[in-house]
N, C-alpha and C positions, 0 to 999 in steps of 0.2 A: 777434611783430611789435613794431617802435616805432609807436607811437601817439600825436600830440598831436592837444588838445582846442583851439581855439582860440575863449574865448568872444568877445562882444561886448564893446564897451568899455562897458557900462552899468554894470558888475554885479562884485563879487570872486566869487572862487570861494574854498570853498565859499561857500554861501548866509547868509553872517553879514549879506544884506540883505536878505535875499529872491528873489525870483525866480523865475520859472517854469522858464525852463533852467536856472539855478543848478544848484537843487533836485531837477533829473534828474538834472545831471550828481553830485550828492552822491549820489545812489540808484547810479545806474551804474557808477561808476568803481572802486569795489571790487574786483566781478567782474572788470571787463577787466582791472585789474590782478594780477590773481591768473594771468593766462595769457600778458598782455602789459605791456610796458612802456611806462608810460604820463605822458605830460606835459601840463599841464594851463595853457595863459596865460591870464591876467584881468589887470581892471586892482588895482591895487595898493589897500590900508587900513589905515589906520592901524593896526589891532591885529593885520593879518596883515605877515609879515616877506616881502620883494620875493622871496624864493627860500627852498625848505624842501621836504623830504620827508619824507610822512604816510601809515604805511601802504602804504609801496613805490610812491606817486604825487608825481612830482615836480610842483612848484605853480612856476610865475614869473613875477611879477607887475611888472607897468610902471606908471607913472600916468597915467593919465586924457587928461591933454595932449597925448602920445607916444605912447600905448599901439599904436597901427598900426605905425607905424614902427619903434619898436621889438621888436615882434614881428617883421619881415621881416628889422632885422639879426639878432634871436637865429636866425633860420631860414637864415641863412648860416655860422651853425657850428654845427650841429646836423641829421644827416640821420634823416626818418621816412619808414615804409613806409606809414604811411597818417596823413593829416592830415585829423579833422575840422571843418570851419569852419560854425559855429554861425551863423544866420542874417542872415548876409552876404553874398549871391553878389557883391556889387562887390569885396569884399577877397579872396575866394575866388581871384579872376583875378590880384590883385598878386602873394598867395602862391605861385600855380602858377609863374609866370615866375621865381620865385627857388627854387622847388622842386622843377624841372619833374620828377624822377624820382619823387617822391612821388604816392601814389593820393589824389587829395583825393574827400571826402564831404563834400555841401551837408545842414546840417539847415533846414529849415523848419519857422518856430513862429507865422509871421505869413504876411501876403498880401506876399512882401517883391520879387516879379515884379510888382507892381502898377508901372502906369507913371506913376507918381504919384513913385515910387521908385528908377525904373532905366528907364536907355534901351534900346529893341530891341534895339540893336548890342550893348550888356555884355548884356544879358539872353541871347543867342542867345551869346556867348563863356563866359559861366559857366556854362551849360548842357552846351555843348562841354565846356568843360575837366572838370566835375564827370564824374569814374568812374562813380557816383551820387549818389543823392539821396534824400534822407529826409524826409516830413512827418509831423505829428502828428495830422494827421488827413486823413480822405479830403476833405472840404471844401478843406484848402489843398490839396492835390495836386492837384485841380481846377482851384485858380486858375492854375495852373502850368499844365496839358495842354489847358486853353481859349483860351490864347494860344499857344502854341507849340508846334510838331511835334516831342516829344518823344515818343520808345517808353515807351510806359505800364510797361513792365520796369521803366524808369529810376527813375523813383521810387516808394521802399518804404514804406507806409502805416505808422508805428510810434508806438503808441500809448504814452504815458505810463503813469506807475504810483507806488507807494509802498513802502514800508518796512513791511511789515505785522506786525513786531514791537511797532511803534510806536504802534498803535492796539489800541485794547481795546474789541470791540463793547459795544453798549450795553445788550444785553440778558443781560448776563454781572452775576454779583455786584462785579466789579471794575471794572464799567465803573458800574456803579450808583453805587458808591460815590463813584467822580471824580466823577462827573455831579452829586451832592450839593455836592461840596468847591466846586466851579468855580459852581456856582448860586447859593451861601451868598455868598461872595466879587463875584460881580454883585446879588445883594439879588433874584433871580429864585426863590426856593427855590418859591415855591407860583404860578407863573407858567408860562401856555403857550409855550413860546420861540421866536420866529420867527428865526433864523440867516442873516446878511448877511454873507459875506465875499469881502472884495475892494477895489482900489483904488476910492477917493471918486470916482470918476469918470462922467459922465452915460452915456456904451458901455455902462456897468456898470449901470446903472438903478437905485440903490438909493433915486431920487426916486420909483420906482411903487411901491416898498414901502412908502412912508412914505404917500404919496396912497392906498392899499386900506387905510390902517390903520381908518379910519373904520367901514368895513364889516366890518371883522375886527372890534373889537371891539362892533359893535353884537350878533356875535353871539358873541364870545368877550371879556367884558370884563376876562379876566386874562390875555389874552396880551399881550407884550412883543417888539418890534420889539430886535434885538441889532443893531447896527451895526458890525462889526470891520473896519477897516482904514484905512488915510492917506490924504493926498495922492495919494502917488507911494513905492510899495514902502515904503518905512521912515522916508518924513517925512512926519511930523503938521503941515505949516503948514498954513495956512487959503490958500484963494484965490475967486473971487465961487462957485463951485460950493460948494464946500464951505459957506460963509458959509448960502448958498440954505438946502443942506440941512436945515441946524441952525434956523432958522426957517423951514424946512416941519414940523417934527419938536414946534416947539416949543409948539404947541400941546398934545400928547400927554401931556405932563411926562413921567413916567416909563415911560411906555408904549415911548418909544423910546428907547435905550441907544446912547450912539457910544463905543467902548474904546478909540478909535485903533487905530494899529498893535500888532500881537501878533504875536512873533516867530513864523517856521515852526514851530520844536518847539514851540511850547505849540500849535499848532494841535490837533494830537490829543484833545486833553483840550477845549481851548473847544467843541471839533465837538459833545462828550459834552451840554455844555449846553444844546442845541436838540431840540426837540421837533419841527424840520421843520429843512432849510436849503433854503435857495431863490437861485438863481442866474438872477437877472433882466437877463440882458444885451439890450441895443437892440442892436448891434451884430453885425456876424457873427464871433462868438466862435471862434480855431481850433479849439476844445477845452479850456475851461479846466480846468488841473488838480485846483483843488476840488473835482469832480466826484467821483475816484476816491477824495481824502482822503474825503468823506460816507459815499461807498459804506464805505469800508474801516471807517469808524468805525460802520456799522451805522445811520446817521440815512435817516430818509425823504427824498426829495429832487423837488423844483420847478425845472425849468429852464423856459429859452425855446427853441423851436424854429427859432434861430439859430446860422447856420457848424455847428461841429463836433459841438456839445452831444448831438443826439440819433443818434449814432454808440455811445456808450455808455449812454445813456438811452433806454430802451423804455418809451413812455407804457404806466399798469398793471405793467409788468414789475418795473421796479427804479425808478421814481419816476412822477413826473405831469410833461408835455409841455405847453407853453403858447404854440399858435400865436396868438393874439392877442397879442403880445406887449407893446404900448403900452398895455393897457388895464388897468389899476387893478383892476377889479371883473372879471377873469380871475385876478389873483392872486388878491384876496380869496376866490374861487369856490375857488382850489384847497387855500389852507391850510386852510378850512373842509370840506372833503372831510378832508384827512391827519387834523382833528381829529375831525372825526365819526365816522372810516371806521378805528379803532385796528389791527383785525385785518387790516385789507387794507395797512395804512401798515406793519404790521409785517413782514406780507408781501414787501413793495415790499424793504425795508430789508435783512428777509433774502437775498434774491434778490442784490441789491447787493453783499454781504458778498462771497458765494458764488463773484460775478464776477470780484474782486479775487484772491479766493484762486487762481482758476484760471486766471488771461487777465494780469493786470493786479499785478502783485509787482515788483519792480526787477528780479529777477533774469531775471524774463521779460524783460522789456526790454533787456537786456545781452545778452541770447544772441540776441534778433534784430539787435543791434546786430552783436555777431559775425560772423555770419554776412554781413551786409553788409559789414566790415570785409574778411574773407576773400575774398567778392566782388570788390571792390572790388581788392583787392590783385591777386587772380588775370587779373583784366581788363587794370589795369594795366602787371605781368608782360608779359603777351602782347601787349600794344601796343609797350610798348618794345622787345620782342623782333623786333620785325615794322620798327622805327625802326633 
């Protein structure tokens, strides 16, 4: 089949900024293209060239200004059997009308039916027009089947994943060894490591991390709060949150670490550096992808019991579960459990790994994608046959 990928105008493809879709789409697109041919629009950067093929995927890139529009003329000379449009159902509707033979597929990675967002009338036409539909977790699928009389068929729960070549558990002599390199290089070598990664953002909560510090170290006075991530994907300005942070933190001196931004690939290796990671979202999180990077790298892991999180997180299982999620002294309570409790965190961690290897690999992810692809076309097919 011909295939294009239609990201968002946030973001280039691949993930030279980061990204949560990005970074699927760089895990995924290998596979489809090894079966299909496959195209792939973003908006345009400066060090990627507006058009190029890599690996039998063709990439074409618009800029930022234009990127819609310009995608809808490249989509008048160019016909595909299946067009996925990355979570956008309002552009989804422009592209079908200039596409109309094409099978389109809606991904969802946010609450993007929120009517905050989109009106009933496009929400009920991109629904119609979408072949199917795809979310990342059953929490957004929800937000979708709670406002609207779609058949539950319709949308395919499709979980994320990673590259697990890419990661090196931590309980491996090679994963020991990074784990030293990357600790020496932060000045953590003989430090418990508490692991924060994610945008600087209050959804993200990494202000309760830094408020339970008190109680962490009263009773662990060598652990170390890591901070990794920016503003916004891959800028380090400052704005009043950020500012906040860093005088919430600053009483701690060294206790709390901010790295900024750290590209995706070196993620693998920072992950090796924590002795816990903990994903403290306030917000109802779809699923966030760090999730599966911890599992994959073998680290113990702390989330909230917020949106998608505990769809792959089994409190005991593969990490610890934190329905108080506001409260300071629920994280402290939990990191101080991973430290005290080594054999059961190893446990958790192992279990984690385990999950990845079997459920959770990209290649997993591309062959449910497939099969949706196939769906989606066969549906199609028969409609227009029927037309």
């Amino acid at each position: 089949m011909k295939i294009a990928y239609i990201c968002t105008g946030k973001l280039p493809s691949p993930a030279v900024k980061g990204g949560a879709i990005q970074l699927m789409i760089d895990g995924v697109a290998p596979f489809i293209a090894r079966k299909h041919q496959l195209t792939i629009f973003s908006i345009n950067n400066p060090i990627l060239p507006p058009r190029e093929t890599v690996n039998h995927i063709n990439y074409i890139r618009f800029p930022k200004e234009t990127y819609e529009k310009d995608v809808a003329v490249e989509l008048t000379k160019q016909s595909f059997d299946v067009i996925h449009v990355f979570n956008r159902p309002i552009n989804l509707i422009k592209y079908k009308e200039i596409s109309p033979a094409s099978a389109f597929v809606l991904s969802l990675h946010n609450d993007m039916f929120s009517p905050l967002k989109i009106s009933k009338e496009l929400a009920e036409k991109a629904l119609n027009e979408s072949a199917l539909i795809t979310s990342v977790s059953e929490y957004i699928k929800q937000t979708v089947t709670r406002r609207y009389e779609v058949p539950e068929e319709k949308i395919k729960v499709i979980y994320s994943g990673v590259d697990l070549e890419k990661y090196v558990p931590s309980w491996t002599i090679e994963g020991q060894q990074i784990r030293e390199l990357v600790r020496q290089k932060f000045g953590v070598s003989n430090k418990k490591v508490i692991l924060f990664i994610g945008r600087l953002s209050k959804t993200k909560g990494p202000h309760i991390l830094i408020e339970c510090m008190n109680t962490v170290l009263s009773n662990h006075p060598d652990a170390t709060l890591v901070i990794v991530g920016g503003k916004w994907f891959s800028e380090n300005g400052w704005n009043d949150y950020v500012e906040y942070l860093h005088h919430l933190a600053s009483p701690f001196g060294n206790n709390v670490i901010f790295t900024n931004y750290i590209p995706s690939e070196k993620i693998p290796q920072i992950l090796l550096m924590g002795d816990v990671f903990v994903c403290s979202s306030q917000w109802h999180e779809p699923l966030a992808r760090v999730h599966y990077e911890a599992m994959a790298a073998g680290i113990p892991i702390i989330t909230t019991n917020r949106g998608g999180n505990t769809e792959v997180i089994s409190h005991l299982q593969n990490g610890l579960v934190i329905d108080d999620y506001k409260n300071p002294y629920a994280f402290s309570e939990a990191i101080n459990y991973i430290f005290t409790n080594k054999e059961k965190s190893k446990e958790m961690a192992v279990n984690g790994r385990k999950l990845i290897e079997e459920q959770f690999q990209f290649r997993h992810v591309a062959n449910r994608l497939e099969a949706v692809y196939v769906e989606a076309f066969y549906k199609n097919t028969q409609l227009n046959l029927k037309n």
